[in-house]
C-alpha positions in Angstrom: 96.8 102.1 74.1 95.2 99.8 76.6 91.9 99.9 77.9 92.5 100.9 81.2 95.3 103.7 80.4 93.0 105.3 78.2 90.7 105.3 80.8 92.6 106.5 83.2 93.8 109.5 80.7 90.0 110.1 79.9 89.3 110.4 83.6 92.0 112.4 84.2 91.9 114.9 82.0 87.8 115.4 82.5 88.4 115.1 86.2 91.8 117.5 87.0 92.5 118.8 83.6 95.2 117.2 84.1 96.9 115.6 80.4 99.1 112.4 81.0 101.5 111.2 78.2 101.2 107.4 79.0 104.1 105.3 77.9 103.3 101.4 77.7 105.7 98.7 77.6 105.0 95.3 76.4 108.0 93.7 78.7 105.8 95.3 81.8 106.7 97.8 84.5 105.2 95.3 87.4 108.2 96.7 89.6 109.2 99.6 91.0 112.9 98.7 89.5 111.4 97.8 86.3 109.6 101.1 85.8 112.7 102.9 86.6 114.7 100.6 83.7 111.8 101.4 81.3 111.4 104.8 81.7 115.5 105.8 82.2 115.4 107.0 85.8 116.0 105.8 89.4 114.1 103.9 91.6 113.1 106.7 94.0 111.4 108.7 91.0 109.1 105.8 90.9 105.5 106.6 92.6 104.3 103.4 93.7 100.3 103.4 95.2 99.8 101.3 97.8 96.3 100.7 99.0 96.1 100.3 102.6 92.9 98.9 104.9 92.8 101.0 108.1 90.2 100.2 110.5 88.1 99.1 107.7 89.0 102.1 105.7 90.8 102.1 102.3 93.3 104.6 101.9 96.4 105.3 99.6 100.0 105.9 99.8 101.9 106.8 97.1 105.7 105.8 98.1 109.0 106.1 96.7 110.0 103.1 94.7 112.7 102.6 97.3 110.5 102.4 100.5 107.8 100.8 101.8 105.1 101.4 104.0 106.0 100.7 107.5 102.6 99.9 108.8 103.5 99.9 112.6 104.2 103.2 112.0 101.0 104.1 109.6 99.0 102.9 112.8 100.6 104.8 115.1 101.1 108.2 112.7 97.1 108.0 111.4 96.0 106.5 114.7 94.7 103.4 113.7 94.1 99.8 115.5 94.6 97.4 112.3 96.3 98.2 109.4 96.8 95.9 106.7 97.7 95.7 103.0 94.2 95.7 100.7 93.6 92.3 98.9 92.8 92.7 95.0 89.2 93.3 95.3 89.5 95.5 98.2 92.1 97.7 95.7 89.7 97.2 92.5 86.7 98.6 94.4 87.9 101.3 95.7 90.5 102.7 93.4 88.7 100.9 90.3 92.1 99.7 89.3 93.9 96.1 89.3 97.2 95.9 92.2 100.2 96.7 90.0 98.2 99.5 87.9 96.7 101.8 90.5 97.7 105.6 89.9 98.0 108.3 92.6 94.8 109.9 91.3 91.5 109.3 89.5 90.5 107.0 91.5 86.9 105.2 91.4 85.8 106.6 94.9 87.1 109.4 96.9 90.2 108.1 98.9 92.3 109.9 101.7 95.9 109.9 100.1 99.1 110.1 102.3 102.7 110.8 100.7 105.8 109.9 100.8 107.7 113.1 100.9 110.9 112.2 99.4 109.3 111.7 96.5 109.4 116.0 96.4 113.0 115.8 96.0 112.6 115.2 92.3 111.9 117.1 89.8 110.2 114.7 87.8 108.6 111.5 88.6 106.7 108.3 87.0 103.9 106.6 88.5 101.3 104.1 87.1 98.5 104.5 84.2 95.7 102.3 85.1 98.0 98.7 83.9 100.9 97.4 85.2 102.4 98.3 81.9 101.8 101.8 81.4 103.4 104.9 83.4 103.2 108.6 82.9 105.3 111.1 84.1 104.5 114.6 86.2 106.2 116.9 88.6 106.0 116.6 92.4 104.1 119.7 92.3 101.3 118.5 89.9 101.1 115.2 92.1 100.4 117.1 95.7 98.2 119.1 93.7 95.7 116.7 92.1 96.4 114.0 94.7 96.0 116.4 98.0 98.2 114.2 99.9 98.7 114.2 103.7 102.8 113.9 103.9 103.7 110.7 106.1 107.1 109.5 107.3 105.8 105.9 107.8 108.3 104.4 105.5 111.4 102.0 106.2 
């Protein structure tokens, strides 16, 4: 297993008690689609973490492969000036993962989390393991649980 997924299963587990079973695939799970094709399931059961700068603060939001943030309406919904996308060392320092690997939880720092509620129409979902080539899978209810979420609707 890679580094960083055992990492992130280490932290995990210590952290939330919480046991991932991390699948890693060589040919990479860099998309949303991709994960989907690896791991046999559509592209809405596909947590993607997205780390977004708001008024200088980083914050998360785990989105269903099929949507993406709609930062107008981030701003707006969180009430917000400037909200931007992080850049890679804005997303390393404060999650303490790479863009492309960043789970929903155990992150480096304390984040505020938002979620994508669709992504509670499933009754299992996949989201990244600390690589862009590893994913584990969990239920809605395990990911509003560890993650404690704020539910958005600031997706197109």
């Amino acid at each position: 297993m890679h580094a960083s997924a055992a990492r992130f299963a280490e932290r995990v587990s210590e952290e939330y008690g919480f046991d991932p079973e991390i699948e890693e695939f060589p040919e990479g799970t860099k998309t949303a689609a991709d994960a989907a094709d690896a791991v046999g399931c559509s592209v809405d059961q596909i947590v993607k973490s997205i780390v977004i700068v708001a008024d200088g603060e980083v914050i998360v939001v785990l989105t269903a492969g099929d949507n993406r943030v709609d930062t107008d309406a981030l701003a707006t919904e969180i009430d917000a000036e400037s909200v931007r996308t992080g850049n890679p060392e804005e997303v390393k320092a404060a999650t303490g993962w790479s863009i492309g690997g960043v789970p929903p939880f155990g992150h480096e720092s304390p984040v505020a989390t938002y979620l994508d509620e669709s992504l509670l129409d499933h009754d299992r979902i996949w989201a990244a393991a600390g690589t862009p080539d590893a994913v584990f899978e969990l239920a809605p209810a395990e990911l509003r649980e560890i993650a404690d979420p704020v539910t958005t609707r600031a997706f197109e």
